[in-house]
C-alpha positions as CSV (number, residue, x, y, z in Angstrom):
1,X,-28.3,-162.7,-81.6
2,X,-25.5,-160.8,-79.7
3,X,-21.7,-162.0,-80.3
4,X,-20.9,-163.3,-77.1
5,X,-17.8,-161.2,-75.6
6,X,-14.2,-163.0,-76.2
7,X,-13.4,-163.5,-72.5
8,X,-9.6,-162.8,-71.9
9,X,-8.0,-165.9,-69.7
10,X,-7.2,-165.4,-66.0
11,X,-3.1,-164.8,-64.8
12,X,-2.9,-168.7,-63.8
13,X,-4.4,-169.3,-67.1
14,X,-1.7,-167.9,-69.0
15,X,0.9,-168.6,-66.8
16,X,0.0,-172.2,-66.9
17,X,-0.2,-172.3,-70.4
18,X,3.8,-171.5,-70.6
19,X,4.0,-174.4,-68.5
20,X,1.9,-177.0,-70.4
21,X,4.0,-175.4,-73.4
22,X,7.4,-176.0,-72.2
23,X,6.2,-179.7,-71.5
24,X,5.7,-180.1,-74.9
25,X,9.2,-178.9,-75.9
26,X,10.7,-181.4,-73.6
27,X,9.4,-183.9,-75.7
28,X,10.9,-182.7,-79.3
29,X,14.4,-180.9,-78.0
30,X,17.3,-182.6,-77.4
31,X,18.5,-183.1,-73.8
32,X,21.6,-181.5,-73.2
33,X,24.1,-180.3,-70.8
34,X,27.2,-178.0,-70.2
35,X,30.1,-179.2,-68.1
36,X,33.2,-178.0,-66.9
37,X,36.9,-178.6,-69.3
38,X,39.7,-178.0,-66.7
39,X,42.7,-177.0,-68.9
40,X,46.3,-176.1,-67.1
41,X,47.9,-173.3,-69.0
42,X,51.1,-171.9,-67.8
43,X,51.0,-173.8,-64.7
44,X,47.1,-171.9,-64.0
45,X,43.8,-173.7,-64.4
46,X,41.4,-172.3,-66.8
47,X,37.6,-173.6,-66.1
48,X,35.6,-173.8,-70.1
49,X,32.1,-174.8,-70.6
50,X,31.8,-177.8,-72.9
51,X,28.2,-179.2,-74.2
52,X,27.4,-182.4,-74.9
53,X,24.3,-184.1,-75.4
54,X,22.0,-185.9,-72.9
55,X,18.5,-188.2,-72.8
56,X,16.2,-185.9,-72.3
57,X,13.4,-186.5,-69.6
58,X,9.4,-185.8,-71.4
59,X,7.6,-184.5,-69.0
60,X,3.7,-185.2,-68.5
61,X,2.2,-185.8,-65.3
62,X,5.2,-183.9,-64.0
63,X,3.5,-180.7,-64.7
64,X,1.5,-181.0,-61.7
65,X,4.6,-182.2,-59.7
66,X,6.1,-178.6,-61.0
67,X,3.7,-176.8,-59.6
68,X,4.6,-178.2,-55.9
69,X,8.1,-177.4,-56.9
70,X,7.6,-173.9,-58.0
71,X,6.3,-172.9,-55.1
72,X,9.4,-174.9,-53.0
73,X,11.7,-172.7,-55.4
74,X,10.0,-169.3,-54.6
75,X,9.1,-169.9,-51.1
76,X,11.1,-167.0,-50.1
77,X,9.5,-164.2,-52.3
78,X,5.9,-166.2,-51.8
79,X,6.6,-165.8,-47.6
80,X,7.9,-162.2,-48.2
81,X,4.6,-160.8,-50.2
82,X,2.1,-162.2,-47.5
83,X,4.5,-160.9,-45.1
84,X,4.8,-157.6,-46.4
85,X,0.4,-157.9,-47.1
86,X,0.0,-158.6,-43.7
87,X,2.0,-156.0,-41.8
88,X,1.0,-152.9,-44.7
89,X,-2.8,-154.1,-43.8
90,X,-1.8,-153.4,-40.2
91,X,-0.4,-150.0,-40.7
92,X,-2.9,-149.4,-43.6
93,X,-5.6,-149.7,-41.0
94,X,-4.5,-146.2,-38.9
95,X,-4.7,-144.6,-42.2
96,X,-1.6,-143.3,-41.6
97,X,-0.5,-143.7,-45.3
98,X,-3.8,-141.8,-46.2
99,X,-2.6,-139.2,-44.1
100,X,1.3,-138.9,-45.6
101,X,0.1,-138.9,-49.3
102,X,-2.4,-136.4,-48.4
103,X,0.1,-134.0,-46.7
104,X,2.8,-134.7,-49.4
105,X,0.4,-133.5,-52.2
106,X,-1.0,-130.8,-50.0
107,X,2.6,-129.6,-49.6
108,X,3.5,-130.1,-53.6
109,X,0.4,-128.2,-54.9
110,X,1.5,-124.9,-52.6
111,X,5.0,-125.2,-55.0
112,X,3.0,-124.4,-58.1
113,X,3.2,-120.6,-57.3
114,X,6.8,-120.8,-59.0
115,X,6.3,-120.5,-62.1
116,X,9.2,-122.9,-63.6
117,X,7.6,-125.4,-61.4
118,X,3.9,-125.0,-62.8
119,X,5.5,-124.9,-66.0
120,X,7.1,-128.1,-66.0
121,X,4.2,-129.8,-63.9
122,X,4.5,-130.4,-60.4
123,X,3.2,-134.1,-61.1
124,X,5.9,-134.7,-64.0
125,X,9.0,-133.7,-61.3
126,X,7.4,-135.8,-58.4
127,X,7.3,-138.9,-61.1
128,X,10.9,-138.3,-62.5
129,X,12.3,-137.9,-59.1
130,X,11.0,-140.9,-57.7
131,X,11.9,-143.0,-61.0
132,X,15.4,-141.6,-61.1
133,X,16.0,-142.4,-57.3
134,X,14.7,-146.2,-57.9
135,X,16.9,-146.8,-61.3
136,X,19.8,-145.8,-59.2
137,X,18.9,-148.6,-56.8
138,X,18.4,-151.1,-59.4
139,X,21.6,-149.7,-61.3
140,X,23.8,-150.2,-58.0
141,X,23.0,-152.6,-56.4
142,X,20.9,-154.3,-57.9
143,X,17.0,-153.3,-56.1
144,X,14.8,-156.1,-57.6
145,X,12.9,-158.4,-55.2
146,X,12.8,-155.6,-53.1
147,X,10.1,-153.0,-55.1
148,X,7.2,-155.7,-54.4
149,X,6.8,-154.0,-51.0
150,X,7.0,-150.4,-52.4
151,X,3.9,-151.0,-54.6
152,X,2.0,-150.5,-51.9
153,X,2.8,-146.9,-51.2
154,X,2.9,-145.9,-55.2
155,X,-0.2,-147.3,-56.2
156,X,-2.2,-145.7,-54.1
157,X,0.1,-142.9,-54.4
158,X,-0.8,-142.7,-58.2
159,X,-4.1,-143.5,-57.9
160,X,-4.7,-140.1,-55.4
161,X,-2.7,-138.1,-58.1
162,X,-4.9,-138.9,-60.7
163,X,-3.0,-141.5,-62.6
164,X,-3.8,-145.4,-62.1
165,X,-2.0,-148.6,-61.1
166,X,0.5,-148.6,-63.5
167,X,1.6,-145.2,-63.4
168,X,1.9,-146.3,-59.6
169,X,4.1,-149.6,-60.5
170,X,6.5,-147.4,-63.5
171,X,7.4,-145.4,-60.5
172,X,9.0,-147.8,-58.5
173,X,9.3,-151.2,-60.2
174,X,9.5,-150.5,-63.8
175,X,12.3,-147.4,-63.1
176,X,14.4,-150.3,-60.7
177,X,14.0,-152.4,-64.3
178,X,15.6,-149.6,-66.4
179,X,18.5,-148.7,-63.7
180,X,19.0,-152.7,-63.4
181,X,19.0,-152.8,-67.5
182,X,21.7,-149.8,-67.3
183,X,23.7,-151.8,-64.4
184,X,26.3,-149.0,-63.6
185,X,27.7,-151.4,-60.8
186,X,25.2,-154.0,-59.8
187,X,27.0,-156.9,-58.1
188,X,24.6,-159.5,-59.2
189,X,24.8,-158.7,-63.0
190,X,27.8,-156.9,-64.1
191,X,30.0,-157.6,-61.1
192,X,29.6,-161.7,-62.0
193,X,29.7,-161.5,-65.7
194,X,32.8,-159.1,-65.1
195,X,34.3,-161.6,-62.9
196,X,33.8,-164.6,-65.0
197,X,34.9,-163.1,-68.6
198,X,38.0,-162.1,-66.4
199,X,38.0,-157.8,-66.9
200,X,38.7,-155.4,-64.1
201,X,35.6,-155.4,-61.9
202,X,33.0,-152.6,-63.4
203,X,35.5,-151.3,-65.6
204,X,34.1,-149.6,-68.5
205,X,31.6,-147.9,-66.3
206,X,32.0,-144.5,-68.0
207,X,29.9,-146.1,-70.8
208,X,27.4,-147.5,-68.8
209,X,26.4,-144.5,-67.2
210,X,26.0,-143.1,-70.5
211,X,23.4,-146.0,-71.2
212,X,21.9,-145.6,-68.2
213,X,21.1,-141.9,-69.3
214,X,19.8,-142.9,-72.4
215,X,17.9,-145.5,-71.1
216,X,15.9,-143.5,-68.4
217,X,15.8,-140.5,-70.7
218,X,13.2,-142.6,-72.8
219,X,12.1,-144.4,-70.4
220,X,10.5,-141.9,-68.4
221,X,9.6,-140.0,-70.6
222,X,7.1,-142.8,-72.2
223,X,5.8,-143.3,-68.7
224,X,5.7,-139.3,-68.0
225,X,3.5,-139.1,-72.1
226,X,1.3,-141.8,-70.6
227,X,0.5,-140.4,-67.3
228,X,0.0,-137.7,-68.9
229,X,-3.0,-138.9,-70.8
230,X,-4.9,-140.5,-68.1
231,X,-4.8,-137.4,-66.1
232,X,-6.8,-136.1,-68.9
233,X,-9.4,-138.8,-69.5
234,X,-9.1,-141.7,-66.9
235,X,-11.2,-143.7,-68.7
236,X,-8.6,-144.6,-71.3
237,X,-6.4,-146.2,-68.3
238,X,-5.7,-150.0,-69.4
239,X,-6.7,-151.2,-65.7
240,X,-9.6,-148.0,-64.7
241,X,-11.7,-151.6,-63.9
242,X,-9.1,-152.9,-61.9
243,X,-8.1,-149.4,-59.9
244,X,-12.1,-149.2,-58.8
245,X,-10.5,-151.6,-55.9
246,X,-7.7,-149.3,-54.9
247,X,-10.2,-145.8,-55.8
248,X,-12.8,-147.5,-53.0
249,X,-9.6,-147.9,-50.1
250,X,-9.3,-144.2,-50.6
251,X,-12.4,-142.9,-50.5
252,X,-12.8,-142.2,-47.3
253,X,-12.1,-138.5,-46.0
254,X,-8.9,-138.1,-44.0
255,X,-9.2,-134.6,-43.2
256,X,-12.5,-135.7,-41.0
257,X,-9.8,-137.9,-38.9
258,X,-9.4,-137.6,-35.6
259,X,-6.1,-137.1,-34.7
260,X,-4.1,-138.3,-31.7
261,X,-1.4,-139.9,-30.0
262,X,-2.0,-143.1,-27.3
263,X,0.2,-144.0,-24.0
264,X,1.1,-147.1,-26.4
265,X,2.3,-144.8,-29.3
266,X,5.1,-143.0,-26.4
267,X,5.8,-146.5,-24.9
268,X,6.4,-147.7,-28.8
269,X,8.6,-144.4,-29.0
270,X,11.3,-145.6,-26.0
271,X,10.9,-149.6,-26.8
272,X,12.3,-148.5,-30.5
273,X,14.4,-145.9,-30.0
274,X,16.0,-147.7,-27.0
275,X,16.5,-150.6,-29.4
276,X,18.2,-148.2,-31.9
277,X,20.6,-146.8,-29.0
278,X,21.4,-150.5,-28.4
279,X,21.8,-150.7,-31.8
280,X,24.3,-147.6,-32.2
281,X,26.5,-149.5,-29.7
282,X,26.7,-152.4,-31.3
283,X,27.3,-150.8,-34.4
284,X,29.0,-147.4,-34.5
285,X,30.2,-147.4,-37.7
286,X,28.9,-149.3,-40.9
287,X,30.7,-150.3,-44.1
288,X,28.2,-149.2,-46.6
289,X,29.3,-150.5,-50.8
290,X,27.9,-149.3,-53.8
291,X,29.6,-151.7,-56.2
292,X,33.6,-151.8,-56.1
293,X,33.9,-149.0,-53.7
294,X,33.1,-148.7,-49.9
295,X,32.3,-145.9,-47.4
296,X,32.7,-146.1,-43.6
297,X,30.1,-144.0,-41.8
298,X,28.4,-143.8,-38.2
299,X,25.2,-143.8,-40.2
300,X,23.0,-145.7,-37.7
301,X,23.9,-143.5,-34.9
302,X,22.8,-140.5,-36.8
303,X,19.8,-142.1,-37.1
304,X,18.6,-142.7,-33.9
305,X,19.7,-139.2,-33.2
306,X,17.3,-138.2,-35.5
307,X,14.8,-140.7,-34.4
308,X,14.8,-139.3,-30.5
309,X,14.3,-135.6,-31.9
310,X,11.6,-136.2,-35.1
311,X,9.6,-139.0,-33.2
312,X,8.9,-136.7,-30.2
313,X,8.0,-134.2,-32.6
314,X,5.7,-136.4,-34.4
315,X,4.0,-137.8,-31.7
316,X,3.2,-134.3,-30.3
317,X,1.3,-133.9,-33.6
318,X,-0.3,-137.3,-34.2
319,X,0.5,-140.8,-34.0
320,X,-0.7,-141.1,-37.6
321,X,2.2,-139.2,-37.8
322,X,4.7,-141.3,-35.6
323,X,3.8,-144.5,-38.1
324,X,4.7,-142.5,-41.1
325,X,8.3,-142.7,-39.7
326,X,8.4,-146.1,-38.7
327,X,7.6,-146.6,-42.6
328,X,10.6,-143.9,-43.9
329,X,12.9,-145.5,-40.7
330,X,12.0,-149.3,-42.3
331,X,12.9,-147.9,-45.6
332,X,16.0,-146.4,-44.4
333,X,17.5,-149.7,-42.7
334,X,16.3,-151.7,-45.6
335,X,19.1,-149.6,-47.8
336,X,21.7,-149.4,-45.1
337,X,20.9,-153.5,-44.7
338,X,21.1,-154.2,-48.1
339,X,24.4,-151.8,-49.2
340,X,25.8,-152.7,-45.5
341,X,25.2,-156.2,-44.7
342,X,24.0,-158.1,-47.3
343,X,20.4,-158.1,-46.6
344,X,17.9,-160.2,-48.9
345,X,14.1,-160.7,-48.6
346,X,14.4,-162.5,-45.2
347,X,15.9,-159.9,-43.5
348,X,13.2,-156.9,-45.3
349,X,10.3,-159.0,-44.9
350,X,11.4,-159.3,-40.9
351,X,12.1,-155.6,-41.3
352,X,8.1,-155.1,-42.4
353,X,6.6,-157.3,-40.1
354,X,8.5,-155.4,-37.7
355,X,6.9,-152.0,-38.9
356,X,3.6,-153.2,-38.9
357,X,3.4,-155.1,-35.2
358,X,4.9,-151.5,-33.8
359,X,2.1,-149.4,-36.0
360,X,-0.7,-151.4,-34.5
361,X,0.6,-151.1,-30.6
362,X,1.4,-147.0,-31.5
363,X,-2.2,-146.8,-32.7
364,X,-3.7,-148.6,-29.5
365,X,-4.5,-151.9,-31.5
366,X,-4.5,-154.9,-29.5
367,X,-2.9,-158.1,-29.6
368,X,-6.0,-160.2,-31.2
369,X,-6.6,-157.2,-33.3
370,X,-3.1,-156.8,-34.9
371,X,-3.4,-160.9,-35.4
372,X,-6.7,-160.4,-37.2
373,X,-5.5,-157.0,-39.0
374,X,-2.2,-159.3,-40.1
375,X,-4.5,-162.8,-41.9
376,X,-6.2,-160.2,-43.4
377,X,-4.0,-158.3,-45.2
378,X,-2.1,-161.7,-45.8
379,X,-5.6,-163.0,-47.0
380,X,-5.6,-160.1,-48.8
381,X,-2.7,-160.4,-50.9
382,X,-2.5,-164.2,-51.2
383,X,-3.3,-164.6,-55.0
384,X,-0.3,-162.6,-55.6
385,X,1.9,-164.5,-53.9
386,X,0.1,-168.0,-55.7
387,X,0.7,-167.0,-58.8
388,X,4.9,-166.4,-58.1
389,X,4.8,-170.3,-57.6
390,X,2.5,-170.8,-60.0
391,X,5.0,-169.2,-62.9
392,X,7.9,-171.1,-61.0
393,X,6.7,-174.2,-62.7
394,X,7.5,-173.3,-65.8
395,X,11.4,-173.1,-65.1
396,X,11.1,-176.2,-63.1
397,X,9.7,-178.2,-66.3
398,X,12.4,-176.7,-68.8
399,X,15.3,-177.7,-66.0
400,X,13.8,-181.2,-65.1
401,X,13.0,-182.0,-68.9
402,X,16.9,-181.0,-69.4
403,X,16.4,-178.7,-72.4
404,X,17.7,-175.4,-70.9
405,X,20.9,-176.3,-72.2
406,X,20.1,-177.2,-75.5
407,X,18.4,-174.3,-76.2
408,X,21.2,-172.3,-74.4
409,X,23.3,-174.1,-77.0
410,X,21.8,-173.9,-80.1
411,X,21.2,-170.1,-79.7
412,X,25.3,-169.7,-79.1
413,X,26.1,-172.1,-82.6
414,X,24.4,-169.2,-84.5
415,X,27.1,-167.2,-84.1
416,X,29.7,-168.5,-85.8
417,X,29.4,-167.1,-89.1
418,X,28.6,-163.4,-88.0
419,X,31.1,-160.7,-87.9
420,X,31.4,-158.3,-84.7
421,X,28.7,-156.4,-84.8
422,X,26.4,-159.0,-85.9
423,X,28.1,-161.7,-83.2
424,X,27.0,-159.0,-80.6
425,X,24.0,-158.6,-81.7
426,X,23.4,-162.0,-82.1
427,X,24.6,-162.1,-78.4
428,X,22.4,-159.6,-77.3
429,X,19.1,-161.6,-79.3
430,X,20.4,-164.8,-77.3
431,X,20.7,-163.4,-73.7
432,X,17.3,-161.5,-74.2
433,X,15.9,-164.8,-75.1
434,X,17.3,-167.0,-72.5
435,X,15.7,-164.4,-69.8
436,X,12.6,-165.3,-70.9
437,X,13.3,-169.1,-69.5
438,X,16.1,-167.8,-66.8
439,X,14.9,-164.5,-64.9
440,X,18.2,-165.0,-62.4
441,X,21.0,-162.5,-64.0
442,X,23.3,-164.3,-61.6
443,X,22.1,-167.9,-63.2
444,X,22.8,-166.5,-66.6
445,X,25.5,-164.5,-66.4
446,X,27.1,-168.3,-64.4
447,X,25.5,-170.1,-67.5
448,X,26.7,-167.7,-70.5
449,X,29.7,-165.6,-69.9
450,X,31.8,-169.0,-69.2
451,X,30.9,-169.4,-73.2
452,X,30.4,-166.6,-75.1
453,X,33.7,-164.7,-73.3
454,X,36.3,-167.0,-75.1
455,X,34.0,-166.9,-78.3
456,X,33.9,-163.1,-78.3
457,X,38.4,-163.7,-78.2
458,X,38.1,-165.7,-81.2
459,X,36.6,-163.0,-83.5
460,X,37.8,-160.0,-82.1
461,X,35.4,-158.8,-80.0
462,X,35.6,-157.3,-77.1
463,X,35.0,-159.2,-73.6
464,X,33.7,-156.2,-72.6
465,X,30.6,-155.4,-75.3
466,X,29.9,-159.1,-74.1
467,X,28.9,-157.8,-70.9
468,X,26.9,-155.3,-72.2
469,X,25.0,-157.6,-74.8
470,X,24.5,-159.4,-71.4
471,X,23.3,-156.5,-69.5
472,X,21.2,-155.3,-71.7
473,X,19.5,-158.7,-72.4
474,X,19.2,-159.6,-69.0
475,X,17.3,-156.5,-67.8
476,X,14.7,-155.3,-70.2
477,X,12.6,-158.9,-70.2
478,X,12.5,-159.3,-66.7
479,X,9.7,-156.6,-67.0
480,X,7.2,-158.5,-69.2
481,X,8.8,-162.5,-69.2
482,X,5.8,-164.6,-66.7
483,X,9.0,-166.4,-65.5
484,X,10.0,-163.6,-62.9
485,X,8.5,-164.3,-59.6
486,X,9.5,-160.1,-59.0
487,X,7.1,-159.5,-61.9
488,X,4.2,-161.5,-61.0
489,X,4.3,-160.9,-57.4
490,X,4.1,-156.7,-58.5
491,X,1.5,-157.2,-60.6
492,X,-0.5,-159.5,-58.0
493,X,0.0,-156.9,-55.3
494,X,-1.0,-153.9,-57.6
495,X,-4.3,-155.6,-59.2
496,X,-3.0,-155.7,-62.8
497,X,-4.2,-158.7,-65.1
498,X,-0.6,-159.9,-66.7
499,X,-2.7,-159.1,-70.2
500,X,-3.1,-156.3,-69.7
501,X,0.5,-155.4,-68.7
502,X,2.0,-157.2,-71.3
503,X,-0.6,-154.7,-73.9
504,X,0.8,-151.7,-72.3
505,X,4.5,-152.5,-71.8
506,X,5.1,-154.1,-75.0
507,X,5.8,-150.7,-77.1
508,X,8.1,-149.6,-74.4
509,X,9.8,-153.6,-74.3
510,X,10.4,-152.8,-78.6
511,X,11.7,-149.2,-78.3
512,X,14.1,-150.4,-75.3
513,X,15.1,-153.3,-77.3
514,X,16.2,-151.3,-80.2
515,X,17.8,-148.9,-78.3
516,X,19.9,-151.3,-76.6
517,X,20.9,-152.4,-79.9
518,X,21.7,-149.1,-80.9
519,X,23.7,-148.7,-77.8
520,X,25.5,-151.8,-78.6
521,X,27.1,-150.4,-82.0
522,X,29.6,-148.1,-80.2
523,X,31.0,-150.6,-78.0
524,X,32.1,-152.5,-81.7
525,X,33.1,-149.5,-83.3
526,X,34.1,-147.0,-81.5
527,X,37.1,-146.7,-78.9
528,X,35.9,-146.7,-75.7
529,X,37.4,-146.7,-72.4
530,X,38.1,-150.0,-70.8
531,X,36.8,-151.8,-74.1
């Protein structure tokens, strides 16, 4: 008789697991809580954290409750993937995208006649140069939430190259993870922490870059070895299953399409660029920050100058052509929204809707088709988005059973009888840990610096390498912890069982956790500027 298959448990499986777990802990830790000490020195307050134990609260039946509340807690990203699913099905549908990754390979393959290029693979540069460009947005300011609605592009992207899914989701997501681990000035991370251990705001940022260096250095190049080997043999992808469902969306032949350019698609043209003129009015100039500095340019003017010329251009050659940049033009305002005016997912997900309606009236769609085009693509996507309020549970049972702080707590008393380098280390263990439960850097770094900044006074160590035990321990986890809404909801879009993401990026999680460590030595024992 044949040994029945061991069958490997669904996402929501395993993510509700960690729930049913952290239930259980509720009812064997300690309930505990940190609140404020208000101390007047000098005539100046000075705000400590002091702990102090609570009841905890068991939880049982609530599990089901935190479900409900999970999705309540991540309602934004949850609206912001069907959102984003709905208006990519839309645009999606004129095979427009088909059309820009089959031009942009057509174009890369005519630059292997230089012979450094062949050398060093055209493939390999087109990989780096998109994972370089998206750890700089994670390193300064922070891209996170934001990558779900690039998947879409590098997937299939990846998929035409010859790589698969994950190849696709490294490019974009995994790279923002790396340049978010190596923070050079990201606001959310470094600029708090910074602010609350009371340092010059991203001082110290000659060493960081240096991380960040490092960091990408190996992390690339373990995405760039793995690529690598599915180009040769496919089969030995993790997820070839899984990518059947993105091979089948590009199967069809683009160069039999029929190229052309609708009444609606110039009518789209003035509506949009009239809007942008409008725009240009309103605001001439914009004050764009990356981190603690700021630069005042006319940047959306120049764009809708460049929009009047290069969409008249593109609509004499195809519409399919004209949607491709209303996809480049979304991703352009999405950076000048989010370095100039504070955008977040509200304002991007309007952003994409906005790009898809416009696509389906460029391509001639009508209104009950772009309606029908939109519920599918939501339809589509919607287990992705499920499963980010599904993993929100699991936060909402640790905080309601009160035990975040206990653990928070316990982890910190460790310290005590370590030296410097083992204190930072033992920092660097705890914040890596406490990611796992707390995803939010800006949580944590609220949570932690307040205690482990005057600890790090008492034995010497710098209030500096704190921030970098905290930096690095807030940014490699959120790429493999199910508590990240940002994770799941990449993973959901892209197809990728969590299993089997956690059996490929675990190596990569161990050598980035070691080199962090490593990275952490110098700040202890060598002299480094602003340290």
């Amino acid at each position: 008789m044949q040994k029945k298959k061991r069958q490997v448990p669904h996402t929501y499986v395993i993510v509700f697991i960690f729930i049913l777990i952290s239930a259980v802990a509720t009812w064997f830790v300690p309930g505990g809580k940190y609140v404020d000490n208000v101390e007047v020195i000098n005539g100046q307050e000075h705000v400590t954290k002091v702990f102090e134990y609570i009841d905890s609260q068991p939880q049982t039946w609530e599990i089901f409750a935190a479900l409900f509340k999970g999705f309540e807690n991540q309602a934004g990203i949850i609206i912001f993937i069907l959102m984003i699913g709905g208006a990519f099905w839309i645009m999606n549908e004129s095979r427009a995208l088909d059309v820009g990754i089959f031009s942009f390979l057509r174009f890369t393959r005519k630059l292997e006649k230089f012979k450094l290029i062949r050398m060093l693979g055209v493939d390999n540069i087109i990989i780096t140069l998109i994972m370089i460009m998206f750890s700089l947005f994670g390193a300064i300011f922070g891209m996170s939430e934001e990558t779900i609605a690039f998947i879409i592009i590098f997937v299939p992207l990846s998929i035409t190259m010859g790589y698969d899914s994950i190849v696709g989701v490294s490019m974009c997501f995994v790279a923002a993870g790396l340049g978010f681990a190596g923070a050079i000035l990201n606001p959310f991370t470094i600029g708090i922490a910074q602010g609350l251990a009371e340092i010059p705001l991203f001082s110290g940022f000659e060493y960081r870059i240096f991380a960040w260096f490092v960091l990408n250095i190996v992390g690339i190049t373990f995405i760039l070895l793995y690529a690598r080997k599915v180009k040769k043999d496919p089969s030995k992808s993790l997820v070839y299953k899984e990518d059947e469902y993105w091979r089948k969306k590009g199967e069809a032949d683009v160069e039999s399409l029929t190229y052309h350019t609708p009444k609606s698609a110039w009518i789209t043209y003035i509506l949009l660029l009239a809007g942008m003129i409008a725009a240009s009015i309103i605001y001439p100039v914009s004050t764009l920050k990356i981190g603690n500095s700021e630069s005042t340019v006319s940047i959306i003017p120049i764009l809708t100058g460049i929009f009047a010329i290069m969409g008249f251009f593109s609509l004499k050659k195809s519409a399919h052509f004209f949607v491709l940049m209303l996809l480049i033009y979304t991703i352009c305002y999405l950076i000048i929204g989010v370095m100039g005016y504070q955008w977040y997912i509200m304002e991007i997900a309007s952003l994409f809707f906005g790009m898809g309606l416009f696509s389906g009236i460029a391509m001639n769609r009508s209104a009950n088709n772009i309606a029908k085009l939109f519920i599918e693509g939501a339809k589509d996507i919607m287990s992705a988005a499920l499963v980010v309020g599904l993993a929100g549970g699991i936060i909402v049972v640790l905080e309601e059973g009160r035990i975040i702080d206990t653990i928070l707590h316990s982890l910190s008393s460790a310290m005590k009888e370590f030296g410097q380098l083992g204190s930072v280390s033992v920092m660097y263990g705890i914040q890596t840990l406490i990611n796992v439960v707390i995803p939010s850097g800006s949580a944590k770094a609220a949570l932690t610096m307040p205690i482990m900044a005057p600890f790090s006074d008492l034995i010497g160590l710098s209030r500096q390498a704190t921030v970098v035990a905290f930096q690095f321990g807030d940014g490699f986890t959120n790429m493999i912890t199910p508590t990240s809404g940002v994770l799941i909801g990449v993973l959901g879009v892209a197809k990728i069982p969590y299993d089997k993401w956690v059996k490929w990026i675990t190596p990569l999680m161990i050598i980035l956790m070691i080199l962090g460590w490593l990275l952490l030595i110098p700040t202890v024992t060598m002299k480094l500027n602003g340290f």
